[in-house]
N, C-alpha and C positions, 0 to 999 in steps of 0.2 A: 669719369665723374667723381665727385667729391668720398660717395660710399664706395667705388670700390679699391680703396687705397689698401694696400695689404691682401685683396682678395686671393689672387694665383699663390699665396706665399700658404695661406691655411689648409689643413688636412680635413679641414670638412666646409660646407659653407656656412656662412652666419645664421643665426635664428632672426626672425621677427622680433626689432627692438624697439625704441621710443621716441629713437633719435628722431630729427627733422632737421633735415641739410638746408629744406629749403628756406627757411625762415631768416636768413641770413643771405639770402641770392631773391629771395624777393622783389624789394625797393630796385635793384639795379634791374629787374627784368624788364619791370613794371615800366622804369625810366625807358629803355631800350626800346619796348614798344611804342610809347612815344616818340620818341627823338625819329625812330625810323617812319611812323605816321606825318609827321611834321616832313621828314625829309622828301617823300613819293609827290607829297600833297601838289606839289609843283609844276609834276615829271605829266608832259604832256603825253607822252607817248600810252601803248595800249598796256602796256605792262606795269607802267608806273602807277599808271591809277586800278589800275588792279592788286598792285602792292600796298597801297593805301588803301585802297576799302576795304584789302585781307587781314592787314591790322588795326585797323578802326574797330573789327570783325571779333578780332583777335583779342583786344582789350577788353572790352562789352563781357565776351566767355568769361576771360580770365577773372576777370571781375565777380564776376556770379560765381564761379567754380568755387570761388576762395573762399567768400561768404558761406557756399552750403560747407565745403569742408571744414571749415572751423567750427559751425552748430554741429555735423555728427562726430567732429574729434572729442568733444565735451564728452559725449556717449561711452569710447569705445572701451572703453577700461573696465565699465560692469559686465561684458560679455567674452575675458580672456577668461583662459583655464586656469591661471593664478597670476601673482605679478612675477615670476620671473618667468613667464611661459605667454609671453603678451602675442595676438593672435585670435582672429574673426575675422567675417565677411565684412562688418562695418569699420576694422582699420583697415582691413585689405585695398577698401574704395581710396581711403586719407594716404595711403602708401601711391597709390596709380595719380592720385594730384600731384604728388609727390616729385613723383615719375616725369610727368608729363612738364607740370616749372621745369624742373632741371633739362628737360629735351629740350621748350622751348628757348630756355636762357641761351644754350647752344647754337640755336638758330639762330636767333636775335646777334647775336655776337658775329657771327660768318657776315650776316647781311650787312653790322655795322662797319666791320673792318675791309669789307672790300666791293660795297658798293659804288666808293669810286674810283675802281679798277674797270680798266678796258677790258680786261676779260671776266668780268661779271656776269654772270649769266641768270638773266632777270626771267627770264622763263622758266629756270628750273626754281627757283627761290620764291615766285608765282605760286604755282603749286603747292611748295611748301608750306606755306603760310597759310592758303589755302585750304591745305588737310589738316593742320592743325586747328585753325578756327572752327570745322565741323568737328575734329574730335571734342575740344573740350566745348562745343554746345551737346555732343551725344552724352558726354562727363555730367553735363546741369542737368540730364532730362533725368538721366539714373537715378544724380543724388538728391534731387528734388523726392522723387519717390521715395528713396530711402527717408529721408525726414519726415515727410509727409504721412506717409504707408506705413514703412515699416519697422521705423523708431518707436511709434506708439503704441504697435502690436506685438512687440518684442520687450513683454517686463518683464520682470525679475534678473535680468541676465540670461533670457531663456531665447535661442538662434533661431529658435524650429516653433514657434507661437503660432498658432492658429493655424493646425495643419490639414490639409486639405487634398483631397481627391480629385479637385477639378481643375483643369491645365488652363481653364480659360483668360483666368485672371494672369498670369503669369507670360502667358505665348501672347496677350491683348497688349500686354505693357510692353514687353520685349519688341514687339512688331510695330511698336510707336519711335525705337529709337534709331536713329540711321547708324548703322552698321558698315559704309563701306568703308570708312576711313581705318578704321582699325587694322582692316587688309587689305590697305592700299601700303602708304607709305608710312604711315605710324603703325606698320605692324609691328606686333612684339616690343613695342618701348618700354615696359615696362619690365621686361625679362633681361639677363646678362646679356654685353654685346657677346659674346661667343655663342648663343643662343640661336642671335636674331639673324646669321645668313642662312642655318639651316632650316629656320621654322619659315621666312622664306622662300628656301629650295624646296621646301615639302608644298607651301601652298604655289610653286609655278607647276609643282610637278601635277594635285589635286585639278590645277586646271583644267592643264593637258590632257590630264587623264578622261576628265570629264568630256571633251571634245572629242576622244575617239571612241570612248564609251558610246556616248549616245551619240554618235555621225550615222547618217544614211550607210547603206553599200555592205553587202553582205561579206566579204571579206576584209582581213584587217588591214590588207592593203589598198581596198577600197577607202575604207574608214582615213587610214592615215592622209592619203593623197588630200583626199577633202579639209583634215583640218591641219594640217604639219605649220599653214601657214599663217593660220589664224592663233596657232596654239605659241608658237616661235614670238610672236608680239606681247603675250604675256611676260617674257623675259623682260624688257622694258618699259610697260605700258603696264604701270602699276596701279591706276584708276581704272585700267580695262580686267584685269588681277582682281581687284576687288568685286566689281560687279559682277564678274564670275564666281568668284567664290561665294557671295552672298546667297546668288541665285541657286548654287549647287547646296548650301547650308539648308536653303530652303524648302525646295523641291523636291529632293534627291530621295530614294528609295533605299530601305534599310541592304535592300542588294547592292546598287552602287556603293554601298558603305562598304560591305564586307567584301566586295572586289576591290574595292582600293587600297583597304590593309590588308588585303592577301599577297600587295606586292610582294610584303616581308618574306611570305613564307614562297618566295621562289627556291630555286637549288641555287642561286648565286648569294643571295640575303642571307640564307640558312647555313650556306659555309664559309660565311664570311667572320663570324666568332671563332672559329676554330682555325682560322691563318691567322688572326689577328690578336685574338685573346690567349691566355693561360692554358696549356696544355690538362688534359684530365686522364685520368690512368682506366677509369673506366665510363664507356659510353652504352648503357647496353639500355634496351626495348624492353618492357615491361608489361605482360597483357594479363591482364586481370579477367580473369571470367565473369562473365553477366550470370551469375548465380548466387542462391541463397546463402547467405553466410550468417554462422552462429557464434557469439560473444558471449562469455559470460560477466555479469552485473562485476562492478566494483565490487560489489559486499558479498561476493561469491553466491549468493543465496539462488539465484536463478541461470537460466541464458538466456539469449534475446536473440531471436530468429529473426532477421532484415532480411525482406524478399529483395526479390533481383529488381534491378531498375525495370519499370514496364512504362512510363509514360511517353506516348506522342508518337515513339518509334519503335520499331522493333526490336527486340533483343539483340544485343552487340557487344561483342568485348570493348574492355575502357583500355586503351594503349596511358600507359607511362613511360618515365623515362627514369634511370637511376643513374646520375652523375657525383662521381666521387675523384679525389686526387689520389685515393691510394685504392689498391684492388685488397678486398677483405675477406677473411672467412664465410663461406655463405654465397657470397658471390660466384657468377660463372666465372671457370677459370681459377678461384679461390678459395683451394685446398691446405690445409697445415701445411706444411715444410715446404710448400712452391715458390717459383718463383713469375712476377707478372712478365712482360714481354720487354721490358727495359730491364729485365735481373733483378727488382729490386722484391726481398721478402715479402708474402702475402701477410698482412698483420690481423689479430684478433678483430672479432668483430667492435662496431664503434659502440661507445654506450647512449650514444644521442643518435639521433635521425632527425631530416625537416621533410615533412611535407609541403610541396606550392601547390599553388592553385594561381594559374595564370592568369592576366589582366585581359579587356579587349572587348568590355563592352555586353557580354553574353554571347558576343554575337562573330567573333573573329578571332585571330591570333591562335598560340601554342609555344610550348615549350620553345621549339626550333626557331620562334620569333624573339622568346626572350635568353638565351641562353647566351647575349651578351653579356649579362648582368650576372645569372647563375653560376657560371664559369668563375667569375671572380668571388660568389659567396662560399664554392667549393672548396676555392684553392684559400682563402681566406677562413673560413669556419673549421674548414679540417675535416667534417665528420656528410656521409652518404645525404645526399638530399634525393628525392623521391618527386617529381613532379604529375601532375596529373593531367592529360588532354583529354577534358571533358565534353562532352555534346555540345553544340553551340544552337543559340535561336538563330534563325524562325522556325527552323524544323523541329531544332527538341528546346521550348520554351519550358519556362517554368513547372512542375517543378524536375523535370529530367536531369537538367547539372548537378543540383543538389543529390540527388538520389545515387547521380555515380559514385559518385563524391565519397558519399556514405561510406558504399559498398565495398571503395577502395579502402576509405579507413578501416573497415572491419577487418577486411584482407591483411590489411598490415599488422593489425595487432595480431592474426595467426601466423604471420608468416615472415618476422623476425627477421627471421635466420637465411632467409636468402635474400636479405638487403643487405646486408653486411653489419648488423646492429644487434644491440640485445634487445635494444626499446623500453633503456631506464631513464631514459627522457625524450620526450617527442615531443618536437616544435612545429606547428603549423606557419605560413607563411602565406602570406598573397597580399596580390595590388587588385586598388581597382575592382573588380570583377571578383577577384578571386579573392578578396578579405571580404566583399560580401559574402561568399560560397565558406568559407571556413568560420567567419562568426554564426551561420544559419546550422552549420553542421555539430559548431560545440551546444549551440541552443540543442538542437537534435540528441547528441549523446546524454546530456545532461538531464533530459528529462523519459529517455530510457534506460539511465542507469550505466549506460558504457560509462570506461575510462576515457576521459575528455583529453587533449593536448594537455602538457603541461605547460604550454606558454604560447602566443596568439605574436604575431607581427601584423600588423598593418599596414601598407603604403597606401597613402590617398582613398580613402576607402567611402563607397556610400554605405549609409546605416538606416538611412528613409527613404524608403520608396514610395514617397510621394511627392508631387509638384508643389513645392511649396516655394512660396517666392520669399524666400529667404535671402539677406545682403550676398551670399558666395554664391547663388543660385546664379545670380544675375552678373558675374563675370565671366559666364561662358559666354556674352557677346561679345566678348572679344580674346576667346580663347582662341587659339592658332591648332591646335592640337585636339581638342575636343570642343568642336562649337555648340552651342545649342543643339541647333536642329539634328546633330550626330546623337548628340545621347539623349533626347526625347525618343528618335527611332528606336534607340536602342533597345531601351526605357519598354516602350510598347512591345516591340516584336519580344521579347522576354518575359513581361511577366501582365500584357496588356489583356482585357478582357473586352466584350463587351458589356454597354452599361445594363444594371441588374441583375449579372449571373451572383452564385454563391464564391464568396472567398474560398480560397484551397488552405483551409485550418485544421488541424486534427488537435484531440487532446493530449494532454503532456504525456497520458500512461499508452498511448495506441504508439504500434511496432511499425505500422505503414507510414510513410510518407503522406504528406499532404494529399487530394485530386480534387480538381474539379465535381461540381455535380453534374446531372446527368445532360444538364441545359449546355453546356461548354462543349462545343465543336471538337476543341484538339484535341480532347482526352477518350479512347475507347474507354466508351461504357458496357461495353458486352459483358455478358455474363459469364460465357462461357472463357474466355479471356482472364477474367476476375479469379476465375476458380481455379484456372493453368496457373496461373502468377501465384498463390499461394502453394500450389501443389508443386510448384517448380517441374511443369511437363512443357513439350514444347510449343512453341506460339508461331504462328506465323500473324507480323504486323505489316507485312506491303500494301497497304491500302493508301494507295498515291490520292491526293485531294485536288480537284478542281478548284479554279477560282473562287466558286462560291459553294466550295464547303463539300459539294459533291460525291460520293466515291463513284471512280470509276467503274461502269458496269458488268462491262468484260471478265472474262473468268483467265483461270491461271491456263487454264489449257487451250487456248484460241491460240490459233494459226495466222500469221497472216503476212501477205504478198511484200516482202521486201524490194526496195528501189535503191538507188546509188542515192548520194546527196545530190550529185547535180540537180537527178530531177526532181528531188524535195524541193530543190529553191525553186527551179523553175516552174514547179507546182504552185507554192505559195504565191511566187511574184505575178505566176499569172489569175489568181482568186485577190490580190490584193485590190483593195479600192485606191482609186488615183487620189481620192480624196485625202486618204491617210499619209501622201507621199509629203516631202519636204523641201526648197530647195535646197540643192548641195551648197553650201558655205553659210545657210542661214543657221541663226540660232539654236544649235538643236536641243536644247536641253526643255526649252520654252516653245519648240514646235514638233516634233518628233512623236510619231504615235504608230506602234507597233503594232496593234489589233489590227487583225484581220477580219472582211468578213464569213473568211471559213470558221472562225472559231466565235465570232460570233453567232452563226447558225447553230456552234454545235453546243454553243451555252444553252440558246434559246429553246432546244432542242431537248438538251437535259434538264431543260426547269418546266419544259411541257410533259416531260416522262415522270413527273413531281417525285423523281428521286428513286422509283422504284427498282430500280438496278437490276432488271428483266428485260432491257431490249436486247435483242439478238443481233449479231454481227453481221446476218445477211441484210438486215434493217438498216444498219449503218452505213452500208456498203450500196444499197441501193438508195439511200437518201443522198451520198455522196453523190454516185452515180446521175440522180436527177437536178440535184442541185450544177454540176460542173456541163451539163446538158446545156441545162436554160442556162447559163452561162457563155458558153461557143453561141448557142442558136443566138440569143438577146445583141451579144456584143462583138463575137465574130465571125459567125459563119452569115450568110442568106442563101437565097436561092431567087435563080432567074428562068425565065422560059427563052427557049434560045428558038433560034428559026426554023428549027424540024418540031417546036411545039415539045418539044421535053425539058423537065425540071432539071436543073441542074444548079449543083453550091458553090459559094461565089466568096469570095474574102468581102466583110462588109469595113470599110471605109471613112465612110462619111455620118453625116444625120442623116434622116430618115424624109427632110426635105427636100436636103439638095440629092438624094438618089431617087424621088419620086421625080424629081426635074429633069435628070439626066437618066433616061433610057439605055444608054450603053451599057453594055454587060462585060464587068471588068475583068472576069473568068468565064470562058469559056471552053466546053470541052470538045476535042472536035470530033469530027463525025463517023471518025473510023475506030473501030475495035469498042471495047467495051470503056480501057483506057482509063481515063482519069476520075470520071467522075465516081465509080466505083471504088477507086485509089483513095480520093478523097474522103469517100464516105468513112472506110477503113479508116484511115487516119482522122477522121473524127474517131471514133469508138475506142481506137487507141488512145487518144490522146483523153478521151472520158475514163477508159482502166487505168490507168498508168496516174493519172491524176487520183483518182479514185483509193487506187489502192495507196499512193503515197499520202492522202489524208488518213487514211487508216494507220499505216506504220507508222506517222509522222505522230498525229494527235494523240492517237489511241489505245497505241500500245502499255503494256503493263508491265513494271522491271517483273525479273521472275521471283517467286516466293523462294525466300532462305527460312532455311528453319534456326531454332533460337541456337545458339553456340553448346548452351548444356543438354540440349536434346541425345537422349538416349539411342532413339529412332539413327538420325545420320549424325555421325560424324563430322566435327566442325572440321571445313576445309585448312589444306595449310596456310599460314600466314604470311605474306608476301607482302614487302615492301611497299607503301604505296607512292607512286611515281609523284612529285609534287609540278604542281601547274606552272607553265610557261607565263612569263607575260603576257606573250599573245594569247593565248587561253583565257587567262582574265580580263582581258581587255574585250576578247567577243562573246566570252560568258555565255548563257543561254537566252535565245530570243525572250522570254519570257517574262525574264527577270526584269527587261525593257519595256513591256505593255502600260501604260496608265503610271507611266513614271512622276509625270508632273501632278504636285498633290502638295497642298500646303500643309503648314503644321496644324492648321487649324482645322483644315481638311480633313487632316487623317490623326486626328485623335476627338472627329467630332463622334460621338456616340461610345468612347471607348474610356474605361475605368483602369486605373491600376490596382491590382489585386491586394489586400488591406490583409496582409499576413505576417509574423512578427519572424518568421523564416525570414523573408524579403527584407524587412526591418526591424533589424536587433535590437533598436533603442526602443519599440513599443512592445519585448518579450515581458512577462513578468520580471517583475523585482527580484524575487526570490532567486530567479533560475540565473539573472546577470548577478547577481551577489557570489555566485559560485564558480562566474570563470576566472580561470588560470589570468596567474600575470599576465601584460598587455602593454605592447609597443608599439604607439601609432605613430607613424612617421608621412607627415602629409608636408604642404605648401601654401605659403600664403595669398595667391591666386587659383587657387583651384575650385573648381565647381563642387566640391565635396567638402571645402575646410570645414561651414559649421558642421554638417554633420558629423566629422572627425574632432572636433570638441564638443560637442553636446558629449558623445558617445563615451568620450576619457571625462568628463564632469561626470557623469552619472556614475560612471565603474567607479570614481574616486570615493564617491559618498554613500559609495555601499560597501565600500573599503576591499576592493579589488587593486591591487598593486598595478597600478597603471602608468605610463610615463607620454609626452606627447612632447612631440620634436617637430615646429613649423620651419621650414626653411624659406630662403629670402628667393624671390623672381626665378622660381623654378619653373616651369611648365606642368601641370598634370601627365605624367607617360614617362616625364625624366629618366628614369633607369634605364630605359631602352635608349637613353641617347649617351651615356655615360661617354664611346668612344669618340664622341663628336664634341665634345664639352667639358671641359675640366671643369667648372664648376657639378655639371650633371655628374661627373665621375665623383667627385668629394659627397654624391650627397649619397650617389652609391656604397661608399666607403659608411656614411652614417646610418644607413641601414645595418651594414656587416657589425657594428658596433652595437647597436639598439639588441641584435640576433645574439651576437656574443652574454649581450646583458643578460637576457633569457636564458641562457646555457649556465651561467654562475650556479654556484650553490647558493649563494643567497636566496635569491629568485626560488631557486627549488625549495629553500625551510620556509620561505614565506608559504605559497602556494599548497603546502601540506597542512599548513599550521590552518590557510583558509577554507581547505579539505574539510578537513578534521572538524570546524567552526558550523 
């Protein structure tokens, strides 16, 4: 295309500029779709005139599209970060018009030059035209709202106007506009073509994936058999591609999400930077203890005690990782006068360090996912980087990341010297996820008095954690890489409440982290808990939660009758309701239901015990016990009187009419010995224990209680590698994670608030306390679901005279850094990161940031 001339030749990619390519290829489009309307108009056949009604179809859009884009291009200029920094969700839309003229000008042209070729292929060019006329009628429905909506509620140049807590208006409007065509065959048009086969391969793979995810059949060779063949047509059938992916955008549970980017973190993904990428001199494990650690203030005057992380979970060391290209003083391994394992000198320790905080939603990923991009900022920056693999939601939501977070930073500032640094400049770093988690942390330090970073990196970063239908909000409908419906889940399982609890806010001068009150389910409220966590004594947190909030009743010291897996399944499969069954090769994502009614008994069961976490195990065991009874009796056993006038149990077969009709006795036992029917009975009562007992091991059981790592009492066990999951592993995941999957977005955020804390969103902290951070380099995209929030956030640091700088790049993706090896463009933007970092490292940067100390 006409923009990317010069592209492969530049070391970084272009910014967000003002050009318009298309204003000069217009008339000739416009012409083309005529001439080839005119041409079909003719064409008796079924393709012909489908070719003309697609461009009849086709013109109509484009018509409308052009109109709204040129009323919000008028706009977009009061809402960049300056003029040579041009950049928002309202040009970002004028760029995707942009985008989409120049595809179809392309198409238009194919059609015109070789539609009277014998080998034209009028069916595939059908389609075409096709998916284009639904995209740009889903383009009018958008920018109709933006002019209407959100142009007049966005004054002053302000992205984020009328911000709000309630998703309805935002998930109401989104769910009005058709979304398959974006991932169908106009996926990714508007991204670089080196982009568009792999964003692509990721959504045939999302498909696939979702088809053996949720297929019938208890093993994964089950699963596979069923859908290999239905999943194989995705490859080609890119209308049937879409409507899969929509439906998975939709439905899909925040588990399906974080088994799907757990692909990354297989042992094949994980060692895939290190055959491929930049060698590093050292790779070492990093475990920071879940203990109280003590700072003292900038102004020397005091220290500040930060308790150990306690929310949600139980106490647990924070693993890091410390990658560097030279091995340092400090470091294992690096002593004065040694030498590393290639010979080369151990060198003085570095005078800079970075901190990351990785991307992934709250809810997924780790180091090991991102250290394609690390690798190159090591061997490129020069100096130790320090990564963090923090707790992830649903299990430790809000506010437990941040807290690790903390803990790690305090550790580092005591602990210098065995990173390989002196710690005369520390850089924070994170995407995504993890520049929300180190803006919430410098908020944090700054209003306890710690030493803050001396300088902040940003990529693509949210800064409001609220639903606000902002113009960038509303390009996650056609994000490839983060759809909506991904990061709404994420959104919720992170920091989602239900509606009316208290926000998790503390005052600027209190030493604790954020919690909930006492109404908020995730968070123990125990007292005696409360008092442990200050006292730093040891905690036990195992209290596994039922679906509805529950603690299980059972004690740590229960016993109870183990089974093999066979006969788990076979337990379950035979308590399962036919009702809940599926056929094999139907829909599963849209028919598939996991619930059982053992587990629904045993719901019903603990919301009749109203919670009181006093039934006893032999309770359970014989509720089990009767319930699996009347089960055989109900549905497979009976009994018949046979011709000596004795009872005897019979396999029951049929209804209950056609065996009052038919007299015959389909088992009988015969006359000699005691024999079978006594046999039988046995094997009833077996098969009631054996059932029995494996609803107990299966449902009931309790992992066993660990005590906290810093516990005096026992000794933290040794630390052992932990084995990372197979594909097949996360592809059968845990039954559970499959119960009551299908659930819209409206569905599952009816009743639910997001939590209104300026931790969460930096841009609603005080004035004051953003007045005081460190330099700041945001480096986002201009299709990302987060740009305005990444210019609001550099406008505001600017006008409170924070050294800030902001770098939009052209048709990148949201996640780009982790595709760097797949993309030369994605690699240059990589490179503009390492560049943005280096900036921060300057002395300059550093007499600014003192001078704004000191202010």
């Amino acid at each position: 295309m006409a923009d990317n001339v010069g592209m492969e030749e530049s070391s970084t990619p272009p910014v967000v500029g003002s050009t318009d390519p298309c204003q000069s290829i217009l008339p000739t489009v416009l012409h083309m779709i005529e001439d080839n309307t005119a041409n079909f108009k003719n064409d008796d056949s079924e393709y012909g005139q489908r070719l003309h009604s697609g461009f009849v179809l086709l013109k109509e859009n484009m018509d409308k599209v052009i109109e709204l884009s040129e009323s919000v291009r008028k706009e977009v200029h009061l809402y960049d970060f300056d003029a040579e920094t041009p950049g928002n969700g309202f040009r970002s839309f004028n760029n995707i018009v942009q985008q989409a003229i120049l595809s179809v000008f392309d198409l238009c042209k194919q059609i015109c030059t070789g539609r009277d070729s014998l080998l034209f292929r009028k069916g595939h060019f059908v389609r075409e035209v096709e998916a284009w006329g639904q995209t740009l009628a889903s383009l009018v429905v958008l920018l109709e709202y933006i002019e209407n909506m959100l142009l007049p509620r966005c004054e002053d140049g302000n992205l984020l106007s009328g911000i709000s807590s309630s998703p309805n208006e935002l998930m109401s409007m989104l769910n009005s506009v058709p979304q398959y065509s974006f991932y169908g065959r106009c996926l990714g048009f508007h991204y670089y073509p080196s982009l568009r086969k792999t964003l692509k391969y990721l959504n045939i793979c999302l498909s696939a994936f979702s088809e053996v995810y949720y297929a019938d059949g208890n093993s994964f060779m089950q699963r596979t058999k069923n859908t290999v063949m239905s999943s194989s047509r995705y490859v080609v059938d890119a209308e049937l591609r879409s409507r899969r992916i929509v439906d998975v955008v939709q439905y899909s549970s925040v588990e399906f999400i974080k088994a799907f980017w757990s692909v990354a973190e297989t042992d094949f993904m994980t060692q895939l930077p290190g055959i491929v990428g930049p060698s590093l001199a050292v790779q070492q494990v990093v475990i920071v203890p879940c203990e109280e650690q003590q700072v003292t203030k900038m102004d020397g005057t005091a220290t500040v005690v930060v308790p150990p992380p306690h929310s949600h979970i139980e106490a647990r060391p924070i693993t890091c990782h410390l990658l560097s290209t030279q091995l340092r003083e400090g470091m294992v391994g690096g002593k004065p006068g040694e030498k590393d394992h290639k010979g080369a000198s151990v060198l003085p320790p570095s005078d800079c360090l970075l901190i990351h905080c990785h991307g992934g939603g709250f809810v997924t990923q780790s180091t090991k996912a991102q250290e394609v991009f690390l690798r190159e900022w090591a061997v490129s920056v020069g100096v130790p980087i320090l990564s963090i693999d923090y707790s992830l939601a649903p299990e430790a939501p809000y506010p437990r990341p941040l807290e690790e977070v903390l803990t790690v930073y305090c550790w580092v500032l005591n602990n210098m010297n065995l990173l390989g640094s002196t710690g005369s400049k520390i850089i924070m770093t994170g995407d995504s996820a993890g520049g929300n988690l180190i803006a919430g942390l410098t908020i944090k330090c700054l209003e306890l008095g710690i030493r803050p970073a001396d300088g902040l990196f940003f990529a693509y970063t949210p800064f409001v954690f609220e639903l606000v239908p902002s113009p960038a909000r509303l390009l996650a409908v056609m994000d490839p890489m983060l759809p909506l419906g991904f990061a709404l889940r994420c959104l919720k399982a992170y920091a989602g409440v239900s509606s009316g609890q208290t926000s998790r806010v503390t005052s600027p001068g209190d030493i604790t982290l954020p919690t909930l009150s006492s109404q908020t389910s995730r968070v123990s409220t125990n007292s005696e808990y409360t008092d442990a966590a200050i006292d730093n004594t040891p905690v036990s947190l195992n209290i596994p939660q039922t679906k509805s909030g529950v603690s299980d009743p059972q004690s740590d010291t229960e016993s109870f009758v183990e089974v093999s897996e066979s006969d788990v399944k076979e337990a379950e499969a035979l308590v399962k309701s036919p009702s809940f069954l599926s056929d094999p090769g139907s829909d599963t994502l849209t028919t598939v239901s996991l619930t059982s009614e053992a587990s629904k008994l045993e719901d019903s069961s603990i919301k009749n015990s109203n919670g009181s976490g006093n039934q006893k195990p032999r309770e359970k065991e014989e509720r089990s016990r009767r319930y699996v009874t009347e089960f055989l009796e109900k549905y497979v056993l009976d009994s018949r009187t046979d011709k000596q006038g004795r009872r005897v149990p019979i396999l029951r077969t049929g209804s209950e009419e056609s065996e009052q009709e038919d007299e015959t006795v389909l088992f009988e036992a015969p006359s000699v010995g005691a024999g079978i029917t006594a046999k039988l009975g046995r094997a009833k009562d077996a098969v009631v224990s054996g059932i029995s007992a494996g609803l107990t091991s299966f449902g009931l059981k309790r992992k066993e209680s660990v005590s906290s790592p810093t516990s005096p009492v026992k000794p933290p066990p040794a630390t052992t590698a932990a084995k990372r999951p197979s594909l097949g592993q996360i592809l059968m995941g845990k039954s559970p994670s499959r119960k009551n999957s299908r659930c819209s977005l409206m569905e599952e955020f009816s009743g639910v608030e997001i939590i209104s804390d300026h931790y969460l969103s930096p841009l609603t902290a005080p004035k004051e306390i953003l007045a005081k951070f460190p330099p700041c380099a945001i480096l986002t995209v201009e299709y990302d679901f987060c740009l305005d929030d990444d210019v609001t956030m550099a406008k505001t640091l600017k006008s409170l005279g924070v050294p800030v700088t902001i770098d939009i790049l052209e048709r990148l993706p949201h996640g780009f850094l982790s595709l760097s090896l797949v993309s030369q463009e994605a690699h240059n933007g990589c490179k503009k990161a390492i560049e943005c970092i280096k900036q921060l490292l300057s002395k300059e940067d550093t007499e600014q940031h003192l001078l704004a100390m000191s202010g």
